[in-house]
C-alpha positions in Angstrom: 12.2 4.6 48.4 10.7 1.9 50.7 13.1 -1.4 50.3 12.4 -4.2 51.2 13.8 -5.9 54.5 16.7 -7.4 53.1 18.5 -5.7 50.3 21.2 -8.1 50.3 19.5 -11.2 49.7 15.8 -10.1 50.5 14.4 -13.2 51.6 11.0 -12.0 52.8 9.0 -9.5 51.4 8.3 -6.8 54.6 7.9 -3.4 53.2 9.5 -0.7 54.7 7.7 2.4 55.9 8.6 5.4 54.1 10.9 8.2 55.8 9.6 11.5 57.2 12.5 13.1 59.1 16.3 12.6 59.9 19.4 14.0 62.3 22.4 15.7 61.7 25.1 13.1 62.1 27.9 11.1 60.5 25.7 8.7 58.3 28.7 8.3 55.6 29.4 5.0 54.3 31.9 2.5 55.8 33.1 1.2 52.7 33.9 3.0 49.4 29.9 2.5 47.6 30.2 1.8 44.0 29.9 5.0 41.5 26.9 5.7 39.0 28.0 8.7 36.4 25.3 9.7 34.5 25.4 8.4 31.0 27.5 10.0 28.2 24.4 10.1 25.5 20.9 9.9 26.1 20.3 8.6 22.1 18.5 5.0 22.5 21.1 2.3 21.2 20.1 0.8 17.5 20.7 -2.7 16.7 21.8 -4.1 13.9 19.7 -4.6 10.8 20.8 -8.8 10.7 21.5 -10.7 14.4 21.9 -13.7 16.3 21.4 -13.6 19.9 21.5 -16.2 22.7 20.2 -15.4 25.9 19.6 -17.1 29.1 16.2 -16.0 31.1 14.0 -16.9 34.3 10.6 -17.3 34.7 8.1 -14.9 36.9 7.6 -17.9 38.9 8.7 -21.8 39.6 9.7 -23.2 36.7 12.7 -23.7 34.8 15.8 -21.9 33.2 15.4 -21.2 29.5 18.1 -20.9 27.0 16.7 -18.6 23.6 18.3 -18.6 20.3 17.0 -15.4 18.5 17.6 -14.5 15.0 16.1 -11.7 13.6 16.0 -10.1 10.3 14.5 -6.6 9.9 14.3 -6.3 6.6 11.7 -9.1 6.2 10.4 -8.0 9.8 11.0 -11.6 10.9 12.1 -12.6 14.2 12.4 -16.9 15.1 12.5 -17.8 18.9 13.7 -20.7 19.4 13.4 -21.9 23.3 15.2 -24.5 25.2 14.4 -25.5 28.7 17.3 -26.5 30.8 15.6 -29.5 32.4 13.8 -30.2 29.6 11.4 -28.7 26.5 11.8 -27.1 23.1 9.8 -24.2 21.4 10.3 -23.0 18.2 8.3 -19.9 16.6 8.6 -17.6 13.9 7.0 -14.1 13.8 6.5 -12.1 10.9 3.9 -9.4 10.8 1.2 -10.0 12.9 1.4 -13.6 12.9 3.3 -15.8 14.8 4.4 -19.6 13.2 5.2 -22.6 15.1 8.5 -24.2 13.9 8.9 -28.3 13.2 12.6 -29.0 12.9 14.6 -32.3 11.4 18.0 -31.4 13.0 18.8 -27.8 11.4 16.5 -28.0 9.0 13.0 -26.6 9.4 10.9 -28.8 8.2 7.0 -27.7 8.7 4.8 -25.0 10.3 1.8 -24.2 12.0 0.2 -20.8 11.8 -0.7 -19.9 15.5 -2.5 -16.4 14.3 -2.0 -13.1 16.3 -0.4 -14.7 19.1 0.1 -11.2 20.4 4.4 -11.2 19.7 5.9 -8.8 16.8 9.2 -8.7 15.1 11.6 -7.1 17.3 12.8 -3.6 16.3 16.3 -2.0 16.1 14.8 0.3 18.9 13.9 -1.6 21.7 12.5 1.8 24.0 10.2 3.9 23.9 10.3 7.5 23.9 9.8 7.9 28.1 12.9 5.5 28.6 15.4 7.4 30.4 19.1 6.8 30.7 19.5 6.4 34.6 23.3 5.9 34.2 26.4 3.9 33.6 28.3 1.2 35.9 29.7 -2.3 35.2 27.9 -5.4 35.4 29.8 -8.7 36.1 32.2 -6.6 34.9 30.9 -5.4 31.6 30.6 -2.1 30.9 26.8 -0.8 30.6 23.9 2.0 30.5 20.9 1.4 32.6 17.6 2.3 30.5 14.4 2.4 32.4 11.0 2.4 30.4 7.4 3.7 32.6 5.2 1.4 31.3 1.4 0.8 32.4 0.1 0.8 35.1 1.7 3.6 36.3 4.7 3.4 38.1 5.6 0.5 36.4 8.6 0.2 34.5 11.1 -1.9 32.5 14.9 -2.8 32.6 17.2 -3.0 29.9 21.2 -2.9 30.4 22.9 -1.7 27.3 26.7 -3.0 26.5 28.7 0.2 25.9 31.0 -1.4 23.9 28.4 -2.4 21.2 24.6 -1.1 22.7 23.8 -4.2 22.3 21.1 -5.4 25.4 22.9 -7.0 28.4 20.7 -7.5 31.0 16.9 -6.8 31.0 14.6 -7.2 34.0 10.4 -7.1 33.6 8.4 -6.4 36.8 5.1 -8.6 34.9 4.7 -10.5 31.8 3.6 -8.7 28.9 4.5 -9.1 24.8 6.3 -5.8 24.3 9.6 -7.4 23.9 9.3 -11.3 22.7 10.2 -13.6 24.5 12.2 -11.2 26.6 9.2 -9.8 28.2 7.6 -13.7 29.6 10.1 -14.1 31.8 11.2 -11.6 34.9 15.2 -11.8 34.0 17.6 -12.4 31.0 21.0 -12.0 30.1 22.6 -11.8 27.1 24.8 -14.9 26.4 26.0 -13.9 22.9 25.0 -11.1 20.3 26.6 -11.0 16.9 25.4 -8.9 13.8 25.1 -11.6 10.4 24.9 -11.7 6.9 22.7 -14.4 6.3 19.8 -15.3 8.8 17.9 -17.7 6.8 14.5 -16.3 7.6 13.1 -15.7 3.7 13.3 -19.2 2.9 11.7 -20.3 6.2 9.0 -17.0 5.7 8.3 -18.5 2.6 7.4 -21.8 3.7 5.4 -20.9 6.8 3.0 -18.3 4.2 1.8 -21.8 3.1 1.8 -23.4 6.1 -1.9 -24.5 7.8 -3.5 -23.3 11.1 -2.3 -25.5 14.0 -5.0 -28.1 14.9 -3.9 -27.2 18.5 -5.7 -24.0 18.8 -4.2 -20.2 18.0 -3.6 -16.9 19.1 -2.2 -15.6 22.6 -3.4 -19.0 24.8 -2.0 -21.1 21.8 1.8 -19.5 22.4 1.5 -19.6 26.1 0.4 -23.6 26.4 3.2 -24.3 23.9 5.5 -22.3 26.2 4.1 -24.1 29.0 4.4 -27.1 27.9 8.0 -27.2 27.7 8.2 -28.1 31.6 6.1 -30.9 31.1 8.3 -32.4 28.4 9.8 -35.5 28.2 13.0 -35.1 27.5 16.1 -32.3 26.5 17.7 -31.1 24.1 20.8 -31.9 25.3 22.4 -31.2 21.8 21.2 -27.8 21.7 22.3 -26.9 24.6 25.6 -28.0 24.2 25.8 -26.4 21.1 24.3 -23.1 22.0 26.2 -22.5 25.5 28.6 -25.8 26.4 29.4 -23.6 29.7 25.9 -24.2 31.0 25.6 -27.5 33.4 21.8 -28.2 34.0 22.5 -30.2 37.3 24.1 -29.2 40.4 24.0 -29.9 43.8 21.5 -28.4 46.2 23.3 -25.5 48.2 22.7 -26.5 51.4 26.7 -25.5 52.2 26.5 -21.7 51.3 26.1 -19.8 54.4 26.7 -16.3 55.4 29.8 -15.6 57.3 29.7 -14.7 61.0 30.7 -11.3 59.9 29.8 -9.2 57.2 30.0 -6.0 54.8 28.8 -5.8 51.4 28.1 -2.9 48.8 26.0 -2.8 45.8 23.5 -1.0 43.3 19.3 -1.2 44.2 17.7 -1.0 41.5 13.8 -0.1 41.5 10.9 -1.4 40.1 8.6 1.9 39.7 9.6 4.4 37.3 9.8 7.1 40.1 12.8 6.3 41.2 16.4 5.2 40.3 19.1 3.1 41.4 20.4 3.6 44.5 24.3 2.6 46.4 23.7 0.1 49.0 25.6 -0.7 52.3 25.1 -4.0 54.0 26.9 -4.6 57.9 26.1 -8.1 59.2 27.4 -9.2 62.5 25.7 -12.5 63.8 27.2 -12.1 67.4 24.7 -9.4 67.7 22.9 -10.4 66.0 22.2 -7.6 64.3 22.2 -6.1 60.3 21.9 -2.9 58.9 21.0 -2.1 55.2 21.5 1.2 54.5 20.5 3.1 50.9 21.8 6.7 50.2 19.3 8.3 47.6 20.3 11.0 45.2 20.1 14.4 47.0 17.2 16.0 45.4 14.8 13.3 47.8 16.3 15.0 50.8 16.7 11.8 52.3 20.2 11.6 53.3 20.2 7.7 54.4 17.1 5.1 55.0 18.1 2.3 57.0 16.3 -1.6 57.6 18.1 -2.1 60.8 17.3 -5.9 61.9 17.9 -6.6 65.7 17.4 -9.6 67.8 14.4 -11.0 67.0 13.2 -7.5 65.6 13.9 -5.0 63.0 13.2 -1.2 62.3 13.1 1.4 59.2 14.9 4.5 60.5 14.7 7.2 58.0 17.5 10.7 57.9 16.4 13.4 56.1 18.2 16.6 55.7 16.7 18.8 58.5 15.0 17.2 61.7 15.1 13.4 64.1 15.1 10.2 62.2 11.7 8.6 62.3 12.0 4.9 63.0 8.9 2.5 62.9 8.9 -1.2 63.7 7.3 -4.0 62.0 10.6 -5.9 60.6 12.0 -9.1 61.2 15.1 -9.7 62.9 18.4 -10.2 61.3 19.0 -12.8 58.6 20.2 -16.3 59.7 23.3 -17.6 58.1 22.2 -20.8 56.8 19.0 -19.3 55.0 19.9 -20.4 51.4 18.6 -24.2 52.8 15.8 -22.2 55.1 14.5 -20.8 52.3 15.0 -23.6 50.8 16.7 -22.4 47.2 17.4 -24.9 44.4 20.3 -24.7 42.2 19.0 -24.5 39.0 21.9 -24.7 36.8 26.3 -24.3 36.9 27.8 -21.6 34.5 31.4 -22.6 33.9 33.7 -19.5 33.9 34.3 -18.0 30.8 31.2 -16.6 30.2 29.6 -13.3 29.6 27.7 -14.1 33.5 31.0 -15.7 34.9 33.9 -14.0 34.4 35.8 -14.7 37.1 34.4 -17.8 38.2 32.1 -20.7 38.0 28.4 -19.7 39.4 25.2 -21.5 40.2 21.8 -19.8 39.6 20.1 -20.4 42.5 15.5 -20.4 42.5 14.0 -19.8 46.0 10.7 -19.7 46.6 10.1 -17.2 49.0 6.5 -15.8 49.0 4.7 -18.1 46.1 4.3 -16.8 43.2 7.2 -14.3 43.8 10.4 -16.3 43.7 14.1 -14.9 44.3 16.3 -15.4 41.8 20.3 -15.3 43.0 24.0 -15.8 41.2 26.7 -17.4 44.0 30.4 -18.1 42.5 31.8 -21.6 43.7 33.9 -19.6 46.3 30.5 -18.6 48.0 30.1 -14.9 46.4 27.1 -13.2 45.0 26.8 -11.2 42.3 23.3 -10.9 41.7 19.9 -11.0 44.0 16.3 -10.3 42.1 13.0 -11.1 43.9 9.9 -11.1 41.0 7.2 -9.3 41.6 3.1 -9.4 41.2 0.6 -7.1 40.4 -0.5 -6.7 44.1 3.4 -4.7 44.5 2.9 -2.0 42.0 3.4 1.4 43.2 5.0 -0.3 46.8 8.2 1.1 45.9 10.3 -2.5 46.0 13.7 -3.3 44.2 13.5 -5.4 41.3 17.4 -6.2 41.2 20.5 -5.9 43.8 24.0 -6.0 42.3 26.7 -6.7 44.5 29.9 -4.9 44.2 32.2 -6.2 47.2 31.9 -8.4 49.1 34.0 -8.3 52.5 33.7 -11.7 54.8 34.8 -11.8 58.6 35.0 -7.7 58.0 34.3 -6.2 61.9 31.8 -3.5 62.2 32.1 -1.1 65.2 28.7 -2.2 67.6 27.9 1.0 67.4 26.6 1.0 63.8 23.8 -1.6 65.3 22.5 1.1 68.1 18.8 1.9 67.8 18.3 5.8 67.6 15.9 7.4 70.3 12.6 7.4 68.5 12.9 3.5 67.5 12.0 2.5 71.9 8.7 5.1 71.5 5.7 2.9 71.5 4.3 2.3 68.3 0.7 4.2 67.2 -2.3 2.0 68.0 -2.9 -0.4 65.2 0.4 0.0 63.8 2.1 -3.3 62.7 5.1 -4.0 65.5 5.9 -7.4 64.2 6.7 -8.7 61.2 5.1 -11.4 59.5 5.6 -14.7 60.5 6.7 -16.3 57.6 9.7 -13.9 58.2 10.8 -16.3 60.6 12.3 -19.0 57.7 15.0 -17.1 56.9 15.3 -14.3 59.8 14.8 -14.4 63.5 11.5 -12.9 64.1 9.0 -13.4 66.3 5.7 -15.0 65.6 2.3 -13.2 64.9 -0.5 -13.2 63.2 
């Protein structure tokens, strides 16, 4: 796997060179890394025949938050999206067959459509894999309980993520690497979670299937550019549906203050899950150890044994920063070309905006109040990022663009502790031998200089 810089918070997009060779030495953890059992069954989860969902998703890009109501009903093959922006926009669309409608509303009541044609969106299905998803394994999320489904999708090594509730195999959590149709709306935006999800007797879709089989073509245009300026167009709006969103999640606060006082500790150690973008490869534990007085940080991944990589470190020094790669047999390889380590006050470097407050209580905040934080890193990619009020993470997830296919980067990191003001022996910050060898001719040394926002770097090209 070739990570990027910084697995904890990522917050420039410097590749890692891949690993050729390691030493015999004590590369074990420091801290206890969180488990990942394989999963119990590898039979794809089945939803319900009758559901209402909420979820709450992010865009590829800038733009806002975006609450969804679904209800589908599969026995009319009939799914209505309703979309609400948290700063400001609604959308409302019913598919059915091949055709998608778009929704009028008085209140509750539906009262008119327009048919936008083959926008390009289907009913969802009870099964939403395909048969190459695999079952990668099984670990908590914010605390709930889940199997982590990958799907290869095109172009090759592509792939999807959904996280499946054990409780109910209902979806959790599901990540996309590009936009595509293959799940509406799920699949236009990079990262949802599932708010709510409830099977129901009654979803009210014939009578509204009914009306929209008589409804006109929308004078607006139709088809796949029709749905995605309607969707646009919801950041342009004039106003919110602040009733809606109340009513759909009252836990969601659509202001909150800039986070210009979050800022890493002096001293640090953290754990969590990688997960991958390409198909190729699967989740991996994660060690972070951040020391400032250094300053120095060292990111270190463990793959599964069958790589024969025993570790692959991003060790960030000074102004400068290495990959050193262990294998099984042989010296670590180390080759420059990243920044240095990360600054503690890059959240208002970067500079991230808080995009929204979830009260606890929720499905995403279980143990306490969190802001949803946007930073735009490298435009179009933008980070996405979950602090608590106390100053915790629990989520970090850069988006990605078709240039990154096949580069091997993460798509999400999970954190699973989080240990402030924890001291880290120096000696975990030592370069190995091969890392002061002069690097090839024409190999990069430096990192780029845009690196030097968030980290100390040094400035080239």
């Amino acid at each position: 796997m070739r990570p990027c810089v910084v697995l904890v918070l990522l917050t420039s997009f410097c590749v890692c060179a891949g690993a050729k060779a390691a030493v015999a030495q004590d590369l074990r953890p420091l801290q206890r890394l969180p488990e990942f059992p394989a999963c119990r069954s590898t039979a794809h989860p089945q939803l319900p025949q009758h559901w209402r969902a909420t979820y709450l998703m992010a865009p590829f890009t800038t733009g806002q938050l975006v609450l969804a109501e679904i209800v589908h009903d599969a026995s009319l093959a009939a799914t209505r999206i309703t979309l609400h922006g948290v700063k400001r926009g609604t959308a409302d669309f019913l598919v059915t067959g091949s055709t998608t409608y778009e929704l009028a509303s008085d209140g509750d009541a539906v009262t008119g459509c327009r048919g936008l044609g083959d926008t390009g969106w289907r009913p969802l299905s009870q099964d939403w894999l395909t048969a190459q998803s695999q079952c990668s394994g099984s670990t908590p999320i914010l605390g709930t309980p889940a199997d982590w489904w990958k799907t290869p999708i095109d172009p090759a090594p592509s792939t999807y993520w959904i996280w499946y509730k054990r409780a109910d195999g209902t979806p959790f959590r599901l990540v996309f690497e590009s936009p595509s149709d293959r799940l509406p709306p799920f699949s236009r935006f990079a990262l949802s979670y599932q708010i709510g999800f409830a099977p129901t007797g009654r979803t009210g879709l014939a009578e509204m299937t009914a009306l929209c089989k008589q409804a006109p073509p929308s004078p607006a245009g139709r088809g796949a550019g029709a749905l995605a300026e309607r969707i646009a167009a919801m950041n342009h709006a004039p106003d919110r549906a602040d009733a809606a969103l109340e009513r759909v999640m009252p836990a969601l606060k659509s202001s909150c203050p800039a986070p210009a006082e979050l800022r890493w500790p002096e001293r640090l150690a953290i754990t969590g899950i990688l997960t991958p973008f390409d198909a190729t490869e699967d989740p991996v534990p994660t060690e972070v150890l951040y020391d400032w007085t250094v300053p120095g940080q060292r990111t270190r991944i463990f793959p599964p044994p069958q790589t024969g990589v025993t570790a692959q470190d991003a060790l960030l020094l000074g102004d400068g920063g290495y990959t050193v790669a262990y294998h099984r047999a042989g010296v670590p390889s180390c080759t420059p070309g990243l920044p240095g380590a990360i600054r503690p006050d890059w959240p208002s470097r970067a500079p991230c905006e808080c995009e929204a407050l979830i009260e606890m209580g929720t499905p995403l905040t279980p143990g306490e109040a969190t802001r949803i934080l946007s930073c735009p890193l490298a435009l179009p990619r933008i980070a996405w990022a979950s602090y608590g009020v106390s100053g915790r993470p629990s989520m970090f997830m850069v988006t990605s663009t078709a240039e990154d296919v096949g580069m091997g980067d993460f798509a999400v990191l999970d954190y699973f502790r989080w240990t402030p003001h924890r001291q880290t022996p120096r000696s975990v910050f030592k370069k190995p031998p091969q890392c002061t060898v002069p690097p090839p001719a024409g190999a990069k040394a430096s990192a780029p200089a845009q690196c030097s926002t968030c980290h100390v770097a040094k400035s080239t090209n």
